[in-house]
C-alpha positions in Angstrom: 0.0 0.0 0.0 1.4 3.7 -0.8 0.1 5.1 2.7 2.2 2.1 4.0 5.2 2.4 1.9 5.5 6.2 2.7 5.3 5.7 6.2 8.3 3.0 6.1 10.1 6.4 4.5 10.2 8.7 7.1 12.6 7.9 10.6 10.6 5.6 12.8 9.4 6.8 15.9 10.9 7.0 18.8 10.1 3.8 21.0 8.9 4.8 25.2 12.0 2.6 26.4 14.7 3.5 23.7 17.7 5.6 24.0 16.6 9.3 23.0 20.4 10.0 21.7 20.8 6.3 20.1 17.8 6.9 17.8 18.1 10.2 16.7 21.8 9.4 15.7 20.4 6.2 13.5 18.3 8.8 12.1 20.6 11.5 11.4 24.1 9.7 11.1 24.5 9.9 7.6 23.7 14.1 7.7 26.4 14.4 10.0 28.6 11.7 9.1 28.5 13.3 5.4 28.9 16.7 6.6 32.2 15.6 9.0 33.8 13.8 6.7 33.9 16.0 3.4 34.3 19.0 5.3 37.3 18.4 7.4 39.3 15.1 6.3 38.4 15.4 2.2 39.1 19.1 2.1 42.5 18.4 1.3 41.1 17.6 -2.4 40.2 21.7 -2.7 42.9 23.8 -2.4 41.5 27.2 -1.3 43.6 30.3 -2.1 43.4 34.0 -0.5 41.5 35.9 -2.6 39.7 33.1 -4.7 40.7 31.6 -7.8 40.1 34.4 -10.3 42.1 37.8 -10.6 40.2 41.1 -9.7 41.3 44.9 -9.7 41.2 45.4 -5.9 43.5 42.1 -5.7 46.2 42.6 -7.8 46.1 46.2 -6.3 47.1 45.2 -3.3 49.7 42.7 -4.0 53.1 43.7 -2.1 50.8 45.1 0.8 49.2 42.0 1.1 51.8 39.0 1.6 49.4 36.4 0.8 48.1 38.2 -2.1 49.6 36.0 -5.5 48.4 36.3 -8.9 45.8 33.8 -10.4 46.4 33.8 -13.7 50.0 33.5 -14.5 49.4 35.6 -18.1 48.4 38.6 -16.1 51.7 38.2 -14.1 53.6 38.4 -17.3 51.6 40.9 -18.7 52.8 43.1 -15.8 56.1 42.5 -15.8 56.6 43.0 -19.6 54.5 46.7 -19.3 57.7 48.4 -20.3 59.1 51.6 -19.1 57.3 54.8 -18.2 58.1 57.6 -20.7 56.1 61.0 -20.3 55.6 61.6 -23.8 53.0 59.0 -24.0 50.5 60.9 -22.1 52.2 64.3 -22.9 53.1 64.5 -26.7 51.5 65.3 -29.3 47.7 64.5 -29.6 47.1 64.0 -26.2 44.3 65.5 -24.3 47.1 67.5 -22.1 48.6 68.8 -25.0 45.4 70.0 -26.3 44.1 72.0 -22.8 47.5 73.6 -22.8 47.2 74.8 -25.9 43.3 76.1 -25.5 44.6 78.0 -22.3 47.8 79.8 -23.7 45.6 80.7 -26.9 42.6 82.3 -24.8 45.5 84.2 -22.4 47.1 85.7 -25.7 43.9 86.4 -27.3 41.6 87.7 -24.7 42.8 90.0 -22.6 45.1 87.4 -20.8 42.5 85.4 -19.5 44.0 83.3 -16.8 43.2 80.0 -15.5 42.5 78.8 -11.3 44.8 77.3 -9.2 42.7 74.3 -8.5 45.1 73.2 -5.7 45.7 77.3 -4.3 42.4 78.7 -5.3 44.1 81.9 -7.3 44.8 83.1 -10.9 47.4 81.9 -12.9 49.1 83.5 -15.6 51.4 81.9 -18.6 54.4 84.0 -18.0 57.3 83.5 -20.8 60.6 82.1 -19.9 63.0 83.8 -18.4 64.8 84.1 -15.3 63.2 85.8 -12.0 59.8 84.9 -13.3 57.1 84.1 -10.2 57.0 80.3 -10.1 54.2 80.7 -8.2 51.9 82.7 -10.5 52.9 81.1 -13.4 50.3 78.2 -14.6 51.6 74.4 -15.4 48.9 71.4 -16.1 49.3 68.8 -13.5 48.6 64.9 -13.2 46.3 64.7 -10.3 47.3 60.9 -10.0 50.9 60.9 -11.4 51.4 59.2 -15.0 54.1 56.8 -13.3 51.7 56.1 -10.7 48.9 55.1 -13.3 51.5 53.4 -15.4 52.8 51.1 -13.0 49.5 50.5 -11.4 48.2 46.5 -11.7 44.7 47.1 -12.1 45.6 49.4 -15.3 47.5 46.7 -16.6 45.1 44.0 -15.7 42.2 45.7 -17.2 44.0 46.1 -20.4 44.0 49.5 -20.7 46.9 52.4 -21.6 48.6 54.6 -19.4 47.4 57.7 -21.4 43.7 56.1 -21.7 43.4 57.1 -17.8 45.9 59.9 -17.4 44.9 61.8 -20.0 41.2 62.0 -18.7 40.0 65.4 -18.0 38.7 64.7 -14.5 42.5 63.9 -14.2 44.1 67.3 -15.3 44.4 70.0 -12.9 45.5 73.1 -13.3 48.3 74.6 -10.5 51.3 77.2 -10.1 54.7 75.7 -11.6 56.1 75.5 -8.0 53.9 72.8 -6.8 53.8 71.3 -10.0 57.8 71.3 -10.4 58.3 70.0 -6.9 55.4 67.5 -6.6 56.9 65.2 -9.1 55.3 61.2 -9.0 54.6 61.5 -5.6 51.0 60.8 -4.1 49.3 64.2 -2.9 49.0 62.4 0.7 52.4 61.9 0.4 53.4 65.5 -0.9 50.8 67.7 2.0 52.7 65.4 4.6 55.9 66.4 3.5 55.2 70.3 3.8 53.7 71.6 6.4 54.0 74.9 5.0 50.8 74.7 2.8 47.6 76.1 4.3 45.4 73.5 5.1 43.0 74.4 2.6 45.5 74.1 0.1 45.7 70.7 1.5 42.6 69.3 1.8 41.7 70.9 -1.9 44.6 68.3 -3.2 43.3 65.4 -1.3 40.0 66.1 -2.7 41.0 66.3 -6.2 43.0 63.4 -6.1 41.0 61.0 -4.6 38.0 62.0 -7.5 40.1 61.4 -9.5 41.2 58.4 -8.9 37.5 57.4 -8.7 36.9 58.4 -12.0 39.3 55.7 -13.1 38.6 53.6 -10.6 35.1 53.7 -12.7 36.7 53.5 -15.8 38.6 50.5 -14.7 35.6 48.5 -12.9 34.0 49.1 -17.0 36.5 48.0 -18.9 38.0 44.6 -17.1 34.5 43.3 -16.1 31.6 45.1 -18.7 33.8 45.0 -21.9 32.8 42.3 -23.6 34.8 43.7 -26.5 38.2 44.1 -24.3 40.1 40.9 -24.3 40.9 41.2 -20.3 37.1 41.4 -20.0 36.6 38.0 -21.6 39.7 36.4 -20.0 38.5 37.2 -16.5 35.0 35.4 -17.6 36.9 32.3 -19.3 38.9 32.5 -15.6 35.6 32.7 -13.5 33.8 30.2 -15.5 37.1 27.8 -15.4 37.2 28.0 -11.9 33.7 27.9 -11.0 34.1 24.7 -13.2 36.8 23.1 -11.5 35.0 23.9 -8.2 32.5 21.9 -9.3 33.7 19.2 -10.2 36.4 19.1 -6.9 33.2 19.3 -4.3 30.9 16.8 -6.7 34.1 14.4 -6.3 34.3 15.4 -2.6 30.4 14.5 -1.9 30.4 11.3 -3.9 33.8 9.8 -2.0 32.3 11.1 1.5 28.8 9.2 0.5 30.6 6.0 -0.2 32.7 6.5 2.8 30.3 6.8 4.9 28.7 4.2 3.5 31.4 1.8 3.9 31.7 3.1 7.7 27.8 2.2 8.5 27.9 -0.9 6.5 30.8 -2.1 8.4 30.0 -1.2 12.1 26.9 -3.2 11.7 28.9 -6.2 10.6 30.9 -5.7 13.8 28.0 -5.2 15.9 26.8 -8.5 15.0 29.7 -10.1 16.3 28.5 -12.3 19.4 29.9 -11.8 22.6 33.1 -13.9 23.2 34.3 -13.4 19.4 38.3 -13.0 19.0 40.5 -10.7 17.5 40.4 -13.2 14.1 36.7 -12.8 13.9 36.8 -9.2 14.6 38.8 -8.5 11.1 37.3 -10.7 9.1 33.7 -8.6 10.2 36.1 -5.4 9.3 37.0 -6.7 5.9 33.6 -8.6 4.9 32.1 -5.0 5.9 34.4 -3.0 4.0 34.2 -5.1 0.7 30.0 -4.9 1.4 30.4 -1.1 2.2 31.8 -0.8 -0.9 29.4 -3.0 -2.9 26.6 -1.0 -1.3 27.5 1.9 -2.3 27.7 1.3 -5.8 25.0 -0.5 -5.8 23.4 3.2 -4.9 24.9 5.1 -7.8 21.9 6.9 -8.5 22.7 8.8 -5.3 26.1 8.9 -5.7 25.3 10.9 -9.3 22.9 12.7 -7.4 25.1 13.8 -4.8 28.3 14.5 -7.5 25.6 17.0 -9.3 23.7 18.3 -6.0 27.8 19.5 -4.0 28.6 20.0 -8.7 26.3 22.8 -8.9 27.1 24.0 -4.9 31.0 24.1 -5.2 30.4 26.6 -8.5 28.0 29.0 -7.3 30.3 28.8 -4.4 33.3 29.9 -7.1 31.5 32.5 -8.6 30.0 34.2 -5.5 33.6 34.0 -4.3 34.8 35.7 -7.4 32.1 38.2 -7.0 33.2 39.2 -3.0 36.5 39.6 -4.2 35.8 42.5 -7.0 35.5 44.3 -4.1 37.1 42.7 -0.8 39.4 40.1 -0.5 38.2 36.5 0.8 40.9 34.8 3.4 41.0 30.9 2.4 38.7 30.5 5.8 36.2 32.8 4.3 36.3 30.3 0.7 36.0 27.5 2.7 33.0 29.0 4.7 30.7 30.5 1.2 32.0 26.6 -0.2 30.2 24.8 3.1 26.9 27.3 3.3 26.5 26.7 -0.7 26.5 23.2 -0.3 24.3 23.6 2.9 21.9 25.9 0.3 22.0 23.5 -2.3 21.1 20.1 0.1 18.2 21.4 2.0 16.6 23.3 -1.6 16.5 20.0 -3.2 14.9 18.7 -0.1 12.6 21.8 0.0 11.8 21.7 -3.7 12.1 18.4 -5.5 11.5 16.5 -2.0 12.9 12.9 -3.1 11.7 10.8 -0.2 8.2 11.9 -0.6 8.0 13.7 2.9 5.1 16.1 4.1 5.4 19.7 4.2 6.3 20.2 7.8 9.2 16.8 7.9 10.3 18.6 4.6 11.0 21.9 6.2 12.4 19.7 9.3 14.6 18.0 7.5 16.0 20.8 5.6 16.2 22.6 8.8 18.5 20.0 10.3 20.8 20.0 6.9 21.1 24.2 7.0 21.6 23.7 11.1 24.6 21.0 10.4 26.2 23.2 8.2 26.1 25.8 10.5 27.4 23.4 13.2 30.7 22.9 10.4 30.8 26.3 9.9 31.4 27.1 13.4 34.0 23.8 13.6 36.2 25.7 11.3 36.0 29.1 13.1 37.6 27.2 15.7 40.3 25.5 13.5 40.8 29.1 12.6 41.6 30.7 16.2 43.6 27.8 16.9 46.2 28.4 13.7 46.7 31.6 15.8 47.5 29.9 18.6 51.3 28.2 19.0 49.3 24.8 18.6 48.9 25.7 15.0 52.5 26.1 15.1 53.5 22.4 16.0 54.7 20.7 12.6 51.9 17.5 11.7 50.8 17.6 15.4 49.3 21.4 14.8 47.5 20.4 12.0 46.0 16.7 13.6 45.0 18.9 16.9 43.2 21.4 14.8 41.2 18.8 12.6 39.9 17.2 15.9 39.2 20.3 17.7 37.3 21.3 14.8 35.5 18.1 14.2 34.7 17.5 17.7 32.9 21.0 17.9 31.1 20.6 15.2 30.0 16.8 16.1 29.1 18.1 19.3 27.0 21.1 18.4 25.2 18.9 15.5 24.0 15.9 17.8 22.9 19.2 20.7 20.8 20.2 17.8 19.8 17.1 16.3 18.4 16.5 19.9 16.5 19.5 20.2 15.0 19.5 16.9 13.4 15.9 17.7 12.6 15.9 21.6 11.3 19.8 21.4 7.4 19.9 22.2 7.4 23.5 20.2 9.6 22.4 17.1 7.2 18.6 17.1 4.2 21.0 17.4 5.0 22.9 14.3 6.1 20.5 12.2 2.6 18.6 13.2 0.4 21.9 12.2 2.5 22.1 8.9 2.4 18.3 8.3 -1.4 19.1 8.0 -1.5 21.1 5.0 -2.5 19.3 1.8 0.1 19.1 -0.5 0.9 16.3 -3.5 2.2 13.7 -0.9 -0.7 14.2 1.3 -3.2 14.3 -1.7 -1.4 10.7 -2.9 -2.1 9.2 0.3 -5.6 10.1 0.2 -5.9 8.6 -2.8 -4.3 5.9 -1.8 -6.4 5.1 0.8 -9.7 5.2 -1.5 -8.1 3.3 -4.1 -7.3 0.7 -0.6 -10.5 0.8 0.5 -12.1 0.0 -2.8 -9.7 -2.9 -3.1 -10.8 -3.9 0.3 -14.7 -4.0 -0.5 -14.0 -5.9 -3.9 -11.7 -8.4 -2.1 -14.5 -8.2 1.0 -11.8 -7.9 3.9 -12.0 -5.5 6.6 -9.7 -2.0 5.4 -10.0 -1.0 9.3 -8.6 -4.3 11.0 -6.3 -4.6 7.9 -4.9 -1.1 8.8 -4.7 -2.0 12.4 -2.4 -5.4 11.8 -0.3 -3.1 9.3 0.2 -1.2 11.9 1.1 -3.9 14.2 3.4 -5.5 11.9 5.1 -1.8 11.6 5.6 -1.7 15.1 6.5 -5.1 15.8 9.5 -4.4 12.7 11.1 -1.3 14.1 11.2 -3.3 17.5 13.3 -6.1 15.6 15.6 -3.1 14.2 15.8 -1.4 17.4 17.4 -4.8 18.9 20.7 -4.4 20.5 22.1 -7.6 20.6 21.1 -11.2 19.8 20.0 -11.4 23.5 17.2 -8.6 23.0 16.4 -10.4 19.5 15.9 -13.8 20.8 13.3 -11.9 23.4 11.2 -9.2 20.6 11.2 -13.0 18.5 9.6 -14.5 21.4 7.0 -12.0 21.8 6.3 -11.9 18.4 5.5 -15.9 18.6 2.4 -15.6 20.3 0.8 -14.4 17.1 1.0 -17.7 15.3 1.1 -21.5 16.8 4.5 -23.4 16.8 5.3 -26.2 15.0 6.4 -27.7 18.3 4.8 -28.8 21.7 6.5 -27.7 25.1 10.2 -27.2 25.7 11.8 -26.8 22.5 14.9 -28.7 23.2 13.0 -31.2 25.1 10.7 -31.7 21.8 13.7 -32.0 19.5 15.5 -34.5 21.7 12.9 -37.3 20.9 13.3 -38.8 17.6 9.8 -39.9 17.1 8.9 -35.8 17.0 8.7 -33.9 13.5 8.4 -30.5 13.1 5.6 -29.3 10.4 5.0 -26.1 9.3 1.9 -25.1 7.4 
């Protein structure tokens, strides 16, 4: 029967006299097993860097500030170093944008009544004075870089982004106009770096420089953010899209891998401890080993038996570990991701990804509210790794993480313990809380396609029931039973405990044997018959 069949789905209940903890961790091993395993002993297979996988303008920026900071992409390194050498005349010869204002400027002086031009740095006229010795540096008007032409040439966003030196320093938001002395003595320096070094300028003269220079910096900051990654017709634009998409598919493939191995470990793992549990009492050391390997040659057959879920699972962590990529390439166009943080968006994706497929293709055929449940327990695992690895973090600050192999092993189990801990805590509470059973109840009662099949189920049943005339409500009842009387064979703990639930269970049918069972066998002349 369907009604039947989906009931044998979902975990059994949990019996009066049964360990709460025992019960709730045959229900939810797996999750956690799963969630251990792949996040902190098969994380070795994904090799998280600082600052992603995929280069971005505010990362290369910062490289020599940043130690950790390397380049992705080793053609973007070598683009760099091969830039060549600054020479002014590329942003101040001939048919440049500079050369163009100056010439404007001296022509409107000359020609109208010496019209000057504003300090833009002093606030005062300036006047274009002809050469000659004793002239007023100070009044006399010179075009200025804002951000120095050196400083844009050797920048490694310009570079990345594919653009030329004179593309940004010739921009008019980056020509200013100022008096020959500050011009002359400013040089490539930064204008944070030139008000430090004299004091003697007024403080609005000062905080005017500032100003200008960091607008216009964000002009080509602008400029830059368009070409590298809105350009589809700039070649660094489509190399950094080939580089996320690579990466995003690589980080697929890595955390589908990941997923699969974990879900035939973990397999192997529960298929073997139940070989050694039925070990009886007295066994030796031989018997022990054989239980090991039988169980790990059945784990393994078990598990590919299930490849349908391991495909499942290779797809499900697949499509996680590259939305995971590409939201870490997306964080680090504008901050830069430490290999914790990676490792954190990689474990919440995956998280995401788990409990949506449980929310919206629901494979097991659960009811509204054991849907939300269960997706409830896969988000609040992953939370549980998440805060695992926080504490591997602190520790690799601590001189434990400094210990050579032993660091590393003490970290692992730290981590792993925390998070094994804080999952079964919740685990517990999301199964023995009256509130949390109360609203899973409420939800389980809205209709949905699973309760809709079981309705019809149950009509088609009790059709079948009248044609076949049996009673549907007495049938019910002894499915019932028989559902009952099976979780109490599962939920034996040894062979002791069997022998007893199978000796209950015999009062429903008569024995093919009179009296003492021994006793009856011991006499030749007996027979056993079974009917």
């Amino acid at each position: 029967m369907n009604e039947y069949l989906s009931k044998i789905k979902q975990p059994p209940a949990i019996l009066p006299n049964e360990d709460v903890f025992s019960c709730i961790w045959h229900q939810y091993e797996r999750v956690v097993l799963e969630s251990l395993l792949t996040a902190f002993w098969l994380d070795f297979m994904i090799d998280d860097i600082h600052g992603g996988d995929v280069d971005t303008i505010h990362n290369v920026n910062i490289i020599g500030i940043d130690p950790l900071m390397t380049y992705k992409n080793d053609s973007n390194r070598d683009k760099y170093a091969n830039r060549g050498e600054y020479s002014h005349k590329d942003v101040e010869g001939q048919g440049t944008n500079y050369q163009q204002i100056k010439h404007d400027a001296r022509a409107a002086y000359r020609e109208d009544n010496n019209q000057t031009v504003n300090d833009v740095y002093e606030n005062k006229p300036l006047h274009f004075l002809s050469k000659g010795k004793g002239r007023p540096t100070d009044k006399n008007a010179n075009l200025d870089h804002v951000v120095a032409a050196k400083t844009i040439h050797d920048n490694r966003g310009r570079v990345l982004s594919g653009l030329e030196t004179k593309d940004l320093a010739d921009m008019d938001e980056n020509l200013a106009w100022t008096n020959e002395h500050i011009n002359k003595s400013l040089g490539d320096s930064s204008k944070a770096d030139y008000v430090d070094k004299h004091s003697e300028l007024s403080d609005e003269t000062k905080s005017r420089m500032i100003t200008a220079e960091q607008q216009a910096q964000a002009q080509m900051d602008k400029r830059l953010f368009q070409a590298y990654y809105l350009d589809p017709s700039n070649p660094q634009c489509q190399q950094f899209y080939r580089d996320a998409t690579l990466a995003a598919g690589k980080r697929g493939i890595e955390m589908g891998i990941r997923q699969a191995l974990g879900f035939i470990f973990v397999e192997v793992w529960l298929v073997t401890k139940n070989e050694v549990q039925n070990l009886p009492a007295g066994c030796s050391f031989t018997d022990i080993v054989e239980a090991v390997t039988k169980g790990i040659e059945r784990g393994f057959i078990s598990a590919l038996s299930k490849y349908k879920e391991i495909l499942a699972k290779f797809v499900e962590c697949g499509i996680a570990g590259s939305i995971a990529s590409l939201s870490t390439t997306l964080c680090n166009v504008f901050i830069t991701t430490s290999k914790s943080f990676v490792k954190n968006i990689r474990e919440v994706s995956a998280s995401v990804i788990r409990s949506s497929r449980v929310l919206l293709l629901n494979p097991d055929d659960l009811e509204l509210g054991d849907r939300i449940k269960m997706s409830t327990v896969i988000l609040g695992t992953g939370a549980c790794v998440l805060a695992g690895t926080s504490v591997g973090t602190a520790l690799m600050d601590t001189p434990i993480g400094a210990i050579p192999v032993v660091g590393d092993v003490v970290i692992r189990f730290c981590s792993t313990l925390v998070s094994g801990l804080l999952s079964c805590t919740f685990l517990v509470y999301m199964d023995r809380s009256e509130f949390i059973n109360a609203v899973v109840d409420r939800l389980n009662e809205i209709p949905t396609e699973v309760t809709d099949m079981k309705e019809l189920s149950e009509y088609l049943d009790r059709y079948a029931a009248e044609l076949s005339c049996i009673d549907f409500e007495q049938f019910k009842r002894d499915t019932q039973r028989i559902e009952d009387d099976a979780i109490k064979v599962i939920s034996a703990k040894d062979d002791l405990q069997l022998n007893s639930v199978l000796k209950d269970l015999s009062g429903y049918f008569e024995l093919p044997w009179k009296g003492d069972f021994d006793s009856f066998m011991g006499d030749r002349g007996n027979h056993l018959s079974f009917e």
